[in-house]
Each structure stands twice: as C-alpha cells, then as structure tokens.
C-alpha positions as CSV (number, residue, x, y, z in Angstrom):
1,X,0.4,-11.2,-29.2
2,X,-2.5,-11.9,-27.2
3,X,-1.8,-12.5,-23.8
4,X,-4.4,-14.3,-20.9
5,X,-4.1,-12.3,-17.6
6,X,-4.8,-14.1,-14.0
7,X,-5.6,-12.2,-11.1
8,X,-6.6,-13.9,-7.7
9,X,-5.0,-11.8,-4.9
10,X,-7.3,-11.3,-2.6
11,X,-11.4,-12.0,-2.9
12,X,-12.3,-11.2,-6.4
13,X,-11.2,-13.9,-9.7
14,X,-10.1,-11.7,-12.5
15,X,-9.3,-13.1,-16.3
16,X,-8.5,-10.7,-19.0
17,X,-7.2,-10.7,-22.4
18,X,-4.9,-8.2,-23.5
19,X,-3.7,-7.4,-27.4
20,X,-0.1,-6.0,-27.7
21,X,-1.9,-3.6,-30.2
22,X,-5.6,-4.0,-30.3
23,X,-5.6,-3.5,-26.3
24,X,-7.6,-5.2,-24.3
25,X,-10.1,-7.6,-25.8
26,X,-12.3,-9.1,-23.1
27,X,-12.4,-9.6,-19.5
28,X,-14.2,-11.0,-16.8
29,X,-14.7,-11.0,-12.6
30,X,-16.1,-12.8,-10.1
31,X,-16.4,-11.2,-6.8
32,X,-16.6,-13.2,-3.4
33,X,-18.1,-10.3,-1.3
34,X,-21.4,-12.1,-0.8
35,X,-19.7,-14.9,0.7
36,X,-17.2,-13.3,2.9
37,X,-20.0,-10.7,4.0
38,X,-20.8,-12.7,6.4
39,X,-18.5,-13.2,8.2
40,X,-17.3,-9.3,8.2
41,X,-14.2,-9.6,6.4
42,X,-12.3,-11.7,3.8
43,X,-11.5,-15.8,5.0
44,X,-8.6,-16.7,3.4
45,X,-9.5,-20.3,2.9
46,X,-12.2,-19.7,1.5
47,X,-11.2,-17.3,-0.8
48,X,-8.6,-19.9,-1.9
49,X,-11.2,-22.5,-2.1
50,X,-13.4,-20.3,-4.5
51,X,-10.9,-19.3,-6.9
52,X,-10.1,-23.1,-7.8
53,X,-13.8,-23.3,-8.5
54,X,-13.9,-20.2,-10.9
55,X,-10.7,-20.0,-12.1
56,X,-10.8,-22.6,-14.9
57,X,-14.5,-21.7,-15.9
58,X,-13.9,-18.3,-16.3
59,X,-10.7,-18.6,-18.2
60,X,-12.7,-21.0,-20.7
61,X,-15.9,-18.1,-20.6
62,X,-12.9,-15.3,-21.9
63,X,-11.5,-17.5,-24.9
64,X,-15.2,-18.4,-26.0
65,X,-16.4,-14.8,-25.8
66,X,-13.4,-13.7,-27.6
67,X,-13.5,-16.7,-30.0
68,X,-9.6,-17.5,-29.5
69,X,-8.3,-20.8,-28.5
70,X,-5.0,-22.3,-26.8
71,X,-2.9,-21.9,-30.3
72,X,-3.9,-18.1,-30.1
73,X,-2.1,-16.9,-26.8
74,X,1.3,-15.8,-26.4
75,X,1.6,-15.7,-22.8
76,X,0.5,-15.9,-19.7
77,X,0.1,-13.2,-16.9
78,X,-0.6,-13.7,-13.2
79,X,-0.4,-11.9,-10.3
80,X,2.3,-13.3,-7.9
81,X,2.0,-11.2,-4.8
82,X,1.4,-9.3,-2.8
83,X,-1.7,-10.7,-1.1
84,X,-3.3,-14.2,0.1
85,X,-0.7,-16.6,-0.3
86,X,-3.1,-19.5,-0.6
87,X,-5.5,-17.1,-3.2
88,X,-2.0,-16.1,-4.9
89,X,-1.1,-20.2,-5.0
90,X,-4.3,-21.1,-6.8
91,X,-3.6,-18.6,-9.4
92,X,0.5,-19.3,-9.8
93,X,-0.3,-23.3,-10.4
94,X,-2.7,-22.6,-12.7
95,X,-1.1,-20.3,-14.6
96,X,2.2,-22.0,-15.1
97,X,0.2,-24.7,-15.7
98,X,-1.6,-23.5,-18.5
99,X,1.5,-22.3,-19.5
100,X,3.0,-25.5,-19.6
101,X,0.6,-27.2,-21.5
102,X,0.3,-24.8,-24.5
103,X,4.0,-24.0,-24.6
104,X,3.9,-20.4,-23.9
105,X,5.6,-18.1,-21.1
106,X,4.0,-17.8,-17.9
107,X,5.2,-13.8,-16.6
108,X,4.6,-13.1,-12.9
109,X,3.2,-9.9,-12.0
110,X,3.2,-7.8,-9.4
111,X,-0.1,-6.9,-7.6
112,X,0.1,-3.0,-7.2
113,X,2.2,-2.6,-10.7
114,X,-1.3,-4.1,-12.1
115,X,-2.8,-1.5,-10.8
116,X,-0.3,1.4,-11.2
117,X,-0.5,0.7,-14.7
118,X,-4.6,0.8,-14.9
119,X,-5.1,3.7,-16.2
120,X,-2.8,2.6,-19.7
121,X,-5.8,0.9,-20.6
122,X,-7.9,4.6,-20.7
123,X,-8.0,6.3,-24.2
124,X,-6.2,8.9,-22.3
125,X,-3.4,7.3,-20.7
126,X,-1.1,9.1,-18.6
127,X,3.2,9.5,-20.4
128,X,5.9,8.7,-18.3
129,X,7.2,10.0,-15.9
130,X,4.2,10.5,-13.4
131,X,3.5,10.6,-9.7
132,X,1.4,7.7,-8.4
133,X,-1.2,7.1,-5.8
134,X,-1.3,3.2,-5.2
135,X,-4.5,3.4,-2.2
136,X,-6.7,0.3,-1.4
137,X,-7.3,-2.2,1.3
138,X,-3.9,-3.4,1.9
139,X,-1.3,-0.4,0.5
140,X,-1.1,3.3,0.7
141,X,1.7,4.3,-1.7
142,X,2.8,7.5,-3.3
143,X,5.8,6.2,-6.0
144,X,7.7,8.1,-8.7
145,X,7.3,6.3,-11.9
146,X,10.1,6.7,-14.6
147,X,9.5,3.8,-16.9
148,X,8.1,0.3,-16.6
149,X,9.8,-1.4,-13.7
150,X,11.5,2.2,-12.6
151,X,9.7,2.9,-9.4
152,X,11.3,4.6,-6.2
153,X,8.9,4.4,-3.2
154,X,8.2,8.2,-1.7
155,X,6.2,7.3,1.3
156,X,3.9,4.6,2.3
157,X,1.6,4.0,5.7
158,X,3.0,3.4,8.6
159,X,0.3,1.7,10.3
160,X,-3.0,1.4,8.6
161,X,-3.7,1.2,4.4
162,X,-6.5,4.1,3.6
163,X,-8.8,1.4,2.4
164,X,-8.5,-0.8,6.1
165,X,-9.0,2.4,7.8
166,X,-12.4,2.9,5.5
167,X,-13.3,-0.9,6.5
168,X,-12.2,-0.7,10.0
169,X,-14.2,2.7,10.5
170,X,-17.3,1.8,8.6
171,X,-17.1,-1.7,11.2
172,X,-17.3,0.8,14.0
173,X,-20.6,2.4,12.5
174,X,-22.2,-1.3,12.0
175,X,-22.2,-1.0,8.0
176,X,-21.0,-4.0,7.3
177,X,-18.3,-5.7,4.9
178,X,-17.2,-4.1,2.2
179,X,-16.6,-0.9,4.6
180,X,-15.4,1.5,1.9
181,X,-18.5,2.0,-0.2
182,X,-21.0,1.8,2.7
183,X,-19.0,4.5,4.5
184,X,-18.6,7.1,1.4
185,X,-22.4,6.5,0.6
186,X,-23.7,7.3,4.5
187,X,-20.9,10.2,4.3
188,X,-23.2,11.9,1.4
189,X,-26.1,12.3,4.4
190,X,-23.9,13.9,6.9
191,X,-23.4,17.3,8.1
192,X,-20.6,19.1,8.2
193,X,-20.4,19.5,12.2
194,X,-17.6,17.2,13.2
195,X,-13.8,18.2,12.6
196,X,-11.2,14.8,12.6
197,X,-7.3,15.6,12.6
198,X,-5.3,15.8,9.5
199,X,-2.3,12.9,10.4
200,X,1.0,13.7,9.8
201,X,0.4,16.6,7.6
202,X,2.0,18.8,10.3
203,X,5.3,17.6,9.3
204,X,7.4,17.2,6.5
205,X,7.9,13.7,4.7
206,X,5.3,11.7,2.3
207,X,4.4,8.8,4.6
208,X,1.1,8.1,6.2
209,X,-0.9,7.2,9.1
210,X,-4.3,6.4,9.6
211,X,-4.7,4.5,12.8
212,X,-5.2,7.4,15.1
213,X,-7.9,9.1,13.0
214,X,-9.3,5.5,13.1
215,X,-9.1,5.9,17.2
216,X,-9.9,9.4,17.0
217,X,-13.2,8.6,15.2
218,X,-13.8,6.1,17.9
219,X,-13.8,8.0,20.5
220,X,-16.4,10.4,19.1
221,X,-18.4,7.6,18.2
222,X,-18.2,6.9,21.8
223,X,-19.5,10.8,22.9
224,X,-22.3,10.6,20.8
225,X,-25.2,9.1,21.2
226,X,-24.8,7.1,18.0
227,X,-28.4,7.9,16.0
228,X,-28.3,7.7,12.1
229,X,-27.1,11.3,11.9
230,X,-24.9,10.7,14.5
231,X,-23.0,8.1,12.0
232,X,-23.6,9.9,9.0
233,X,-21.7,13.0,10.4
234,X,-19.0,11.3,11.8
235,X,-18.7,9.1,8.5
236,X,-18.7,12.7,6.7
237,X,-15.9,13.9,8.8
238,X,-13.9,10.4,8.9
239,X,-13.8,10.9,5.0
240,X,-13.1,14.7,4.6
241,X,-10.2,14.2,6.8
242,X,-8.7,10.9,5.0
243,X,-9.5,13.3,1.4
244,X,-7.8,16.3,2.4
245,X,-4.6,14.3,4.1
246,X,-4.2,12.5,0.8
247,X,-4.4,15.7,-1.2
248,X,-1.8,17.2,1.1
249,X,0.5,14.3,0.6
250,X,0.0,14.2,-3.4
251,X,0.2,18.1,-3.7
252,X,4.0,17.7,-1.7
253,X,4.7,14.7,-3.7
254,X,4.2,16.3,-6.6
255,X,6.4,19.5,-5.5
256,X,8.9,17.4,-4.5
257,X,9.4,15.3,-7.5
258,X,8.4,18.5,-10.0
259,X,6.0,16.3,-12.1
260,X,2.9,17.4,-13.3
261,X,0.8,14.1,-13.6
262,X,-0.9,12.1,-10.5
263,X,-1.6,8.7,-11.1
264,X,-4.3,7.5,-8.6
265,X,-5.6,3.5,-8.7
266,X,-6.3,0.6,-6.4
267,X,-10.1,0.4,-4.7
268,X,-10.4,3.3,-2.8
269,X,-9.3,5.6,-5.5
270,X,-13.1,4.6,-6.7
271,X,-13.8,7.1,-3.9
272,X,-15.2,10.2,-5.7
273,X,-15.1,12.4,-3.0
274,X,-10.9,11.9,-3.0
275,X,-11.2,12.0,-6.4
276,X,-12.8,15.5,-6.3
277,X,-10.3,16.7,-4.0
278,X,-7.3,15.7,-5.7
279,X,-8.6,17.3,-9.0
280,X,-9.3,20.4,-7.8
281,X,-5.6,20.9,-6.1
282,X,-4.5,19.5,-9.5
283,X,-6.5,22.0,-11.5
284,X,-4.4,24.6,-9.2
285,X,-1.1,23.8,-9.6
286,X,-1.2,23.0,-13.5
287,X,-1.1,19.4,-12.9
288,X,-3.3,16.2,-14.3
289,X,-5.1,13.6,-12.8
290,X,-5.6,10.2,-14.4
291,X,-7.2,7.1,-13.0
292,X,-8.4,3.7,-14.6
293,X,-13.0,3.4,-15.2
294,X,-14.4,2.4,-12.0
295,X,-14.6,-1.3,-13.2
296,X,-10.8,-1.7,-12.9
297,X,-9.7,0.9,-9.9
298,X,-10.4,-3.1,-7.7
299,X,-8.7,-5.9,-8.5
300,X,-9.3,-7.0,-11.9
301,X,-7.6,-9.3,-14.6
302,X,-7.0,-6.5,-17.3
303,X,-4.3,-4.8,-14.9
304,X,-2.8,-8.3,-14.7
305,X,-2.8,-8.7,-18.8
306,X,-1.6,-5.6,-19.4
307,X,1.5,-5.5,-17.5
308,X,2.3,-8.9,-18.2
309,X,2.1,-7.8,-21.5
310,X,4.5,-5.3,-21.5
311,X,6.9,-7.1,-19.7
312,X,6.7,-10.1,-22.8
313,X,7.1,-7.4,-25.2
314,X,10.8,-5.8,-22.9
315,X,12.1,-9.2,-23.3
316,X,11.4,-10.4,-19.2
317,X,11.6,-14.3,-19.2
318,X,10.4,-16.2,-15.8
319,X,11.8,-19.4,-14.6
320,X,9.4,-22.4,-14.6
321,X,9.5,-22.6,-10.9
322,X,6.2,-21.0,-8.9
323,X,7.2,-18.0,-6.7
324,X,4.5,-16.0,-5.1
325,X,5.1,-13.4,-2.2
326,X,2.7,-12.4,0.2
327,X,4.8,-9.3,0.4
328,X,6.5,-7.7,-1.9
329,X,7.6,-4.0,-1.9
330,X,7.0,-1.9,-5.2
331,X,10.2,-1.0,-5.4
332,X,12.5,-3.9,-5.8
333,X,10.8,-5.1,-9.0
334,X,13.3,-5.5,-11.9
335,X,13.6,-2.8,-14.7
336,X,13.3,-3.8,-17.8
C-alpha cells in the first residue's frame, strides 16, 4: 500500500510517499524561510497563502517522479495539528479532498507523532519501548513510548520551546530568522568565558524552562559591549547551557523510566552540539541514541506518510469531516 503524506504545519510544504514494505519512495519540500525572513519570523497568512500555491504542484511532482498515479495510492496522510490553523486548513481540505476524489481514506496525523516516529525511516530504527526527545520551535517534550499511539508525557516546557529560545536568543544577537542555525554556527567561534545557568536542573521532575536563560543571556548581552566576539561567546555559552540542561533531563528520564534507548527528533535536534552531548551521556550509561538524517529532523512529508501509514495498516478509520487542532497534546492520541 502506497500511501501520499501531507505536511503543512507551520512554514515548510512537505509531500512524501510511503510503501507499507518498500519504505519510503519519494519525497519532496518546499521551504518558505526566504519569504518569511523578512519579516523576522513566520506570517501565518502568508504561510497559508503559499501552501495553496505548492501544495497541488508538488503532490503532482511526487507521483511523476515516482511514476504512480491516483489508482496507485491507498491513503492519504496529513498532518492535522498542532500548528498554524490556517497552514493546517490548507493541508486538511486538500487532503480529504484528494481523498474524496480517488476513493481512498484520508488518516489525520499528528504533528510531533510525525516526528517521534522519524527515525523508523533510518536503516537503524530504534524497537519499542524508547524514551523520546520531541525539541523544535514550538515543543519541548520528553515522552515514554510503548507502542504506536502509547505515549505518556514525562515533562514538557513550561514557558519557552528550546527551538523559540534558539530564535528568540539569536534575535537578540541581530542574526536574523531562522535563529537556530545562525546561533549554533556563531557558537563554533566563541570562547569558552561566559557561564549561563542550568534551569531547573536543581530540582527534581522532567519539565523545562527556558525563558530565564533567555533573560539571563540578555542581560549579559547588555554588560558587554556587544563586538563579534562579544556575540560569539555569549552564543557559545547560550548553547552549552541549553545542551547540558537537555542531557540532564534525558539522562533522569531515562533513569526514571529504566529504558535504554533516547529518541531525539523535531528541528533543533539537527543541533550537533546537543547531539554530541546526549551521545556521550548515552555512551556512559549503556544507553542508545537514535535520530532521523538531517533532511527529516524539520518538518517534512515522510514523517507524515509514515505514520499515516501505520495507522492504515492498525485498522484506524477517520470520519469525512475536517478536524485540525492548533493544539493538541501528545498524549491524548488514540492507541491503536
């Protein structure tokens, strides 16, 4: 069964398609970053606006590639929330649409389940059960995983996702939009001569906060007197100290739950100096650390396929009406 995955969340149009035993067969992605560049952040209705232009084009540029047509496909997948509602909308219609027309179920999918499941579509992928690590832009999540659908929440931010504390940050150093990239790359010219807080690693509990490291990093900003290596340093330091209280939280996580295998996915798990980090307090306590290619740690349509996929395959069956949720905890999605 072949199965067309839909992924418009946020900024970036994502179309896969997924094989129940071939895998994943093609995908494609259009980012909107150069557009919403300028104006230092995502615009929402503009973001819905561009995924109605690419949507259908790239959908038509994935069956042509893969030379499959409508009669091939045996379902739809699309990502119903969290995120934009109006960028969630354009995908839903079109989906159930689709869906409609060629006679096939249209499965809706949850945003961060996309992307917990990323790394399945490795060579190496991780067995159930397994610790994850759900960090980007919008969510910082740590979630025992039992099964498909079998997810109990451990602890979440209370205040700022990693990912908006990388953008926010990187904002304050005038790098621009996306944050998290321009921060980790001025990071590798700084010096190790600032030391930032490690939040709520003092106390016990899995949650997170990253607002006061964001002030925190502020107000040294402020005391300096903000030359190139002034930045670099202070991006150096901002990063160390998100790493190191993410490590701390996944080491306890891990402890807690007595599984050996962390999951880590979503955009800022691109982040190689967290992903350094977390591997070498895996390599100490016996553990493993999987994570999907770089290509599919931000948003992306083979996430979308492939848990759409194997939610067709454990029977799931949606209603024809269009739901989307701008949010949505992890948690209260159905087993199956």
């Amino acid at each position: 069964m072949y199965v067309l995955g839909i992924e418009t969340s946020c900024d970036e149009t994502g179309i896969a398609l997924y094989h129940a035993t071939k895998g994943l067969i093609s995908h494609q992605l259009y980012s909107q970053v150069g557009m919403h560049s300028e104006y230092g952040g995502v615009v929402p209705e503009l973001a819905s606006r561009d995924h109605i232009r690419k949507l259908t084009p790239l959908v038509k540029q994935t069956l042509n590639e893969s030379h499959l047509s409508a009669h091939d496909i045996g379902g739809i997948a699309y990502t119903a929330g969290p995120g934009l509602m109006g960028a969630l909308l354009v995908g839903a219609c079109t989906a159930k649409s689709i869906a409609w027309a060629w006679g096939v179920p249209a499965i809706a999918v949850h945003h961060m389940e996309g992307h917990l499941l990323a790394p399945m579509l490795e060579d190496n992928p991780p067995q159930y059960p397994f610790v994850a690590l759900l960090i980007s832009g919008g969510h910082t999540l740590l979630v025992e995983v039992q099964g498909l659908g079998r997810y109990q929440l451990l602890g979440e931010s209370l205040d700022d996702a990693a990912g908006e504390a990388f953008d926010k940050t990187a904002k304050m150093l005038g790098l621009g939009y996306p944050g998290g990239p321009r921060l980790a790359a001025l990071a590798e010219q700084g010096q190790s001569r600032f030391t930032f807080p490690r939040p709520m690693t003092d106390r016990p509990g899995l949650d997170f906060s990253f607002s006061g490291l964001k002030t925190f990093t502020m107000n040294t900003l402020s005391a300096t007197e903000k030359t190139d290596q002034d930045k670099a340093d202070i991006a150096l330091a901002f990063q160390q100290a998100v790493a190191e209280t993410i490590t701390i939280k996944c080491k306890r996580a891990l402890q807690q739950t007595g599984l050996s295998r962390l999951v880590i996915a979503g955009g800022v798990s691109a982040n190689q100096h967290i992903r350094h980090h977390l591997q070498v307090m895996a390599n100490k306590i016996n553990a493993t650390l999987h994570y999907p290619r770089l290509e599919f740690c931000t948003d992306n349509g083979a996430m979308i396929a492939y848990a759409g996929c194997q939610r067709l395959l454990a029977g799931q069956q949606d209603e024809l009406a269009i739901v989307t949720r701008a949010r949505w905890p992890v948690d209260q999605l159905s087993r199956v």
